[in-house]
N, C-alpha and C positions, 0 to 999 in steps of 0.2 A: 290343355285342350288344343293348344294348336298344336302341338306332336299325333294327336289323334285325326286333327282334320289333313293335316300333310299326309297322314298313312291313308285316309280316306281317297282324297285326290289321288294319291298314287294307282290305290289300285284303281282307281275309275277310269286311268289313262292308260294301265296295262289294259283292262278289259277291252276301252274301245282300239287301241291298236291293237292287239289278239282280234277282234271282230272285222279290224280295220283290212290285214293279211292273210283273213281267210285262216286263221287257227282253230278259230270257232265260231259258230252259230251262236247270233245274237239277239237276244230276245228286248227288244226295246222298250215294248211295254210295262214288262219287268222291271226293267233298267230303270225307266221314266216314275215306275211306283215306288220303287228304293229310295230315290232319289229326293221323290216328292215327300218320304215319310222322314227320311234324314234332318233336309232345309227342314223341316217342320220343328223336330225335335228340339234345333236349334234356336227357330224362331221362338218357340215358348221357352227355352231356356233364357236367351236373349232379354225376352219381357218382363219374365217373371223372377231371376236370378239374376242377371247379368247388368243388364241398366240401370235395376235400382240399385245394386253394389256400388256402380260407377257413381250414378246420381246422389249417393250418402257421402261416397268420398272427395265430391266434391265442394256437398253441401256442410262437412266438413272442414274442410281448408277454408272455405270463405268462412265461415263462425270464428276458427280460429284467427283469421287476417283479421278480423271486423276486431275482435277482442282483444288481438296485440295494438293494435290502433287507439281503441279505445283507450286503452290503459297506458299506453307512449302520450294521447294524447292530454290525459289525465295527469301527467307530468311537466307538462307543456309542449311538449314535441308536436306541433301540427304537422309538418311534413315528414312522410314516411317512404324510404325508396320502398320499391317491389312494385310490379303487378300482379296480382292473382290472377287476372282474367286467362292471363298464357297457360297457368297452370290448372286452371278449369275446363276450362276446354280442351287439355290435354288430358284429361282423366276422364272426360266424356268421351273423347273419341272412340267410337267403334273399332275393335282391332283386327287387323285383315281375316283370319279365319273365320268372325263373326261375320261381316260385310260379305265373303265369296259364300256363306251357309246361309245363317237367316237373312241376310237381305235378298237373297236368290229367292227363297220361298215362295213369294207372290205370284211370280215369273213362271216357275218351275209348276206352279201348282197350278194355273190358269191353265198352260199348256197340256197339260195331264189332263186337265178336265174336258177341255175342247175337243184333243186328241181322242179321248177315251168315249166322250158320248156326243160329238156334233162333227165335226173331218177331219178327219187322218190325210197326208198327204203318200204318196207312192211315187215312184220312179220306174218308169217300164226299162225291163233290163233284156228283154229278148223280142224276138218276132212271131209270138207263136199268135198276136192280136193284130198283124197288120190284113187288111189297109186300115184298119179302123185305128189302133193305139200302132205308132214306130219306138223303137227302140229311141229312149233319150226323150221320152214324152213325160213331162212330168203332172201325175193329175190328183184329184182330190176324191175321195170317198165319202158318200155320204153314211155315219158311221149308225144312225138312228131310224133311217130308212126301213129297214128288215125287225125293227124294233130293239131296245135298250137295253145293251148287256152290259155286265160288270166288267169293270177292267181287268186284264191279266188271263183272268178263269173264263172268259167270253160266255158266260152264262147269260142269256136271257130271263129280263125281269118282269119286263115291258114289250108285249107283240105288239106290233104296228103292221106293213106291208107285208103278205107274202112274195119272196121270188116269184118274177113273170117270164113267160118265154120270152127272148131276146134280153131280159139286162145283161148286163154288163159288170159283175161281177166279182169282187175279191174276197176271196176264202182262205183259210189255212189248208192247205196241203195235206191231203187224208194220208199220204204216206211218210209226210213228215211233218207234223203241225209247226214246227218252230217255224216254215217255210210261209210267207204268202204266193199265193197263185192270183192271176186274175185269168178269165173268158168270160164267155156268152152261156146265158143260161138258154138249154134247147129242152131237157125236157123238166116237167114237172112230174110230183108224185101221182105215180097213177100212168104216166104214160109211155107207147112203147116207142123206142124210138128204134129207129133202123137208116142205117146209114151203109146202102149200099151201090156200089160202083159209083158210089161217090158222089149221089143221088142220096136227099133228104127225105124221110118219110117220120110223119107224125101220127102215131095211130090211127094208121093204116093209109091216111092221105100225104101224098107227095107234095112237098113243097115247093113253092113255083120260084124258077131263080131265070131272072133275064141277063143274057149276055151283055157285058159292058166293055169297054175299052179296055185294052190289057194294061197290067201294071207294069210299072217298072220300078227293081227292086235295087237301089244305090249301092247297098252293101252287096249285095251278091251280081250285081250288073248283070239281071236276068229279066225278061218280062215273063211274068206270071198270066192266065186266065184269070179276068172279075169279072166276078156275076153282082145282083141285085137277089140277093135273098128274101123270101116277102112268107116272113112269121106267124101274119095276120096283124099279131102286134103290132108291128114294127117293120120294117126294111132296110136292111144295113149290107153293105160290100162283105164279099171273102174273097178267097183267090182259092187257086190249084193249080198245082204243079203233075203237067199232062203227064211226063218224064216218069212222075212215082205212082206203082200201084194201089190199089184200095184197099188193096187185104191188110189186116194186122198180124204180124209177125207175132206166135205164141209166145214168144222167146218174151219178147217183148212188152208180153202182155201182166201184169203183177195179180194175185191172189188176194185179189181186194174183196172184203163182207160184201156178200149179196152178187159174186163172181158166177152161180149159177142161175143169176136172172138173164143172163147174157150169152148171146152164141154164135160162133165166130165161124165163118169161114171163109175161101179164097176171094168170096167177092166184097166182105167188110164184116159187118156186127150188126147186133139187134138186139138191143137190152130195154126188159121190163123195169122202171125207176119205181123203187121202194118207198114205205112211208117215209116221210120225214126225210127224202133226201133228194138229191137234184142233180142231172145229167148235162154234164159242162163241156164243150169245145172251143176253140179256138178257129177265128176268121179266117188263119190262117190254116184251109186245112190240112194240108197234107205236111205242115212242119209245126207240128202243135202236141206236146204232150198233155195229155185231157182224159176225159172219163173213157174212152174208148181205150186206152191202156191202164188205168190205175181205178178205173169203179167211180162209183157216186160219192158224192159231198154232202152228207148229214147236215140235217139245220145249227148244229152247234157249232161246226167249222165257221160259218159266215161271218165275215167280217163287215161289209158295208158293200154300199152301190158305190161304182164307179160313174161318176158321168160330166168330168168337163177337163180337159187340159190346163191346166193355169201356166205354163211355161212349155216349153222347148226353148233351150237356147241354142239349138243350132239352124231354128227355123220359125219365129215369131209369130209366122202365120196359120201355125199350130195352133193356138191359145184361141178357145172355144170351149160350146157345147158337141158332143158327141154322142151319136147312136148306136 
């Protein structure tokens, strides 16, 4: 067994270094359910096999001590060297492949649980959500919000909330599930959206956005335009870059289901959002890959709400609620 739990480790450590360099796409929830079924195995092996082997062989040796004793002392022999105790508790010890498997279990398995139906945590890795999320924001999802799906297969079991205009959003990637994405949800099913000259319209009314203080953006040491975007829901910052146009480049644009609810020309888009699925952009708009290039996000992509920072470390006064 422990030649099987070393080829185990092994590969878990190619996997995450292959994941770690970018070899391949890694599915963690996957990962986290192997994982958790593995430590499992182990642990009822452990309980049900393993301990009480150990626990006989040790209840063993003491019978045997007790009854060499007896019989020494039956001779007159009262003093006997040896300790048994050293050797008892050397045959109970747990041996390292046991302790790094089934005693992980509990751990492993808490995590999977939490993970899979209460918060997930993420890492923002780009800017396509400032000013609201920065790159190096690290935040939590709430993973039951949108209702309780099964781990791995993200099937919904359990409806709770429907997506609202303005959350905040993390999905699998309609053009590559392995992928998460996070933005802002803008439209819902049923409505049209039109986003042109870079002007927001929601079935058929224009959404109102007040000038705000321009941003400034660290990494590109550029100020950007912010506005006050007002959803109705909600009001939350974007920005825009004056410099790029509104249109979307065809080239650009992917062959995503339901690509003729949508119509594009030099001055942007306007897409009718289908049942069951949801029209996603980014704060940031004009540097934001979003449903305006890649289509809608089906209710079965959804992963959870976004909604607090629990860390940045390169700026503490991150660490909040956010809108």
């Amino acid at each position: 067994m422990n030649l099987i739990t070393g080829v185990l480790y092994a590969a878990l450590v190619a996997y995450l270094g292959g994941w770690y360099v970018g070899q391949w796409q890694g599915n963690f929830s996957l990962l986290l359910f192997v994982l958790t079924l593995v430590t499992l195995a182990y642990w009822l092996a452990e309980r049900y096999k393993f301990q009480p082997e150990r626990e006989a062989s040790a209840a063993k040796l003491v019978a045997e001590d007790e009854s060499r004793r007896a019989q020494l002392a039956s001779q007159g022999i009262a003093q006997v060297d040896g300790n048994v105790a050293q050797a008892r508790d050397k045959l109970l010890m747990q041996p390292w492949w046991l302790d790094w498997t089934a005693g992980l279990f509990p751990v492993i398995c808490a995590v999977f649980l939490m993970r899979s139906f209460l918060f997930e945590p993420f890492k923002i890795p780009s800017g396509s959500m400032i000013p609201t999320l920065l790159v190096g924001d690290l935040i939590l999802v709430n993973k039951y919000h949108y209702g309780i799906r099964l781990p791995v297969i993200n099937k919904k079991i359990i409806a709770n909330h429907e997506p609202q205009r303005g959350d905040v959003m993390v999905f699998r990637y309609p053009v590559n599930p392995s992928l998460d994405y996070i933005k802002r949800v803008i439209g819902v099913p049923g409505d049209e959206i039109a986003y042109i000259n870079k002007s927001l319209t929601i079935n058929g009314k224009p959404i109102e956005k007040t000038a705000l203080a321009e941003f400034y953006d660290e990494d590109s040491l550029r100020y950007y335009s912010r506005y006050m975007e007002n959803l109705v829901t909600m009001k939350h910052s974007v920005i825009e870059d004056k410099s790029r146009p509104a249109f979307i480049p065809q080239q650009a644009v992917e062959d995503f289901p339901g690509r003729e609810n949508c119509r594009y020309s030099g001055e942007g888009v306007i897409c009718k959002v289908p049942a069951g699925h949801y029209f996603m952009m980014g704060d940031n708009r004009d540097n934001s890959l979003d449903s305006r290039f890649w289509g809608f996000v089906p209710d079965e992509n959804i992963v959870g709400k976004a909604f607090v920072i629990w860390m940045n470390f390169g700026d503490f006064k991150r660490i909040g609620f956010f809108q």
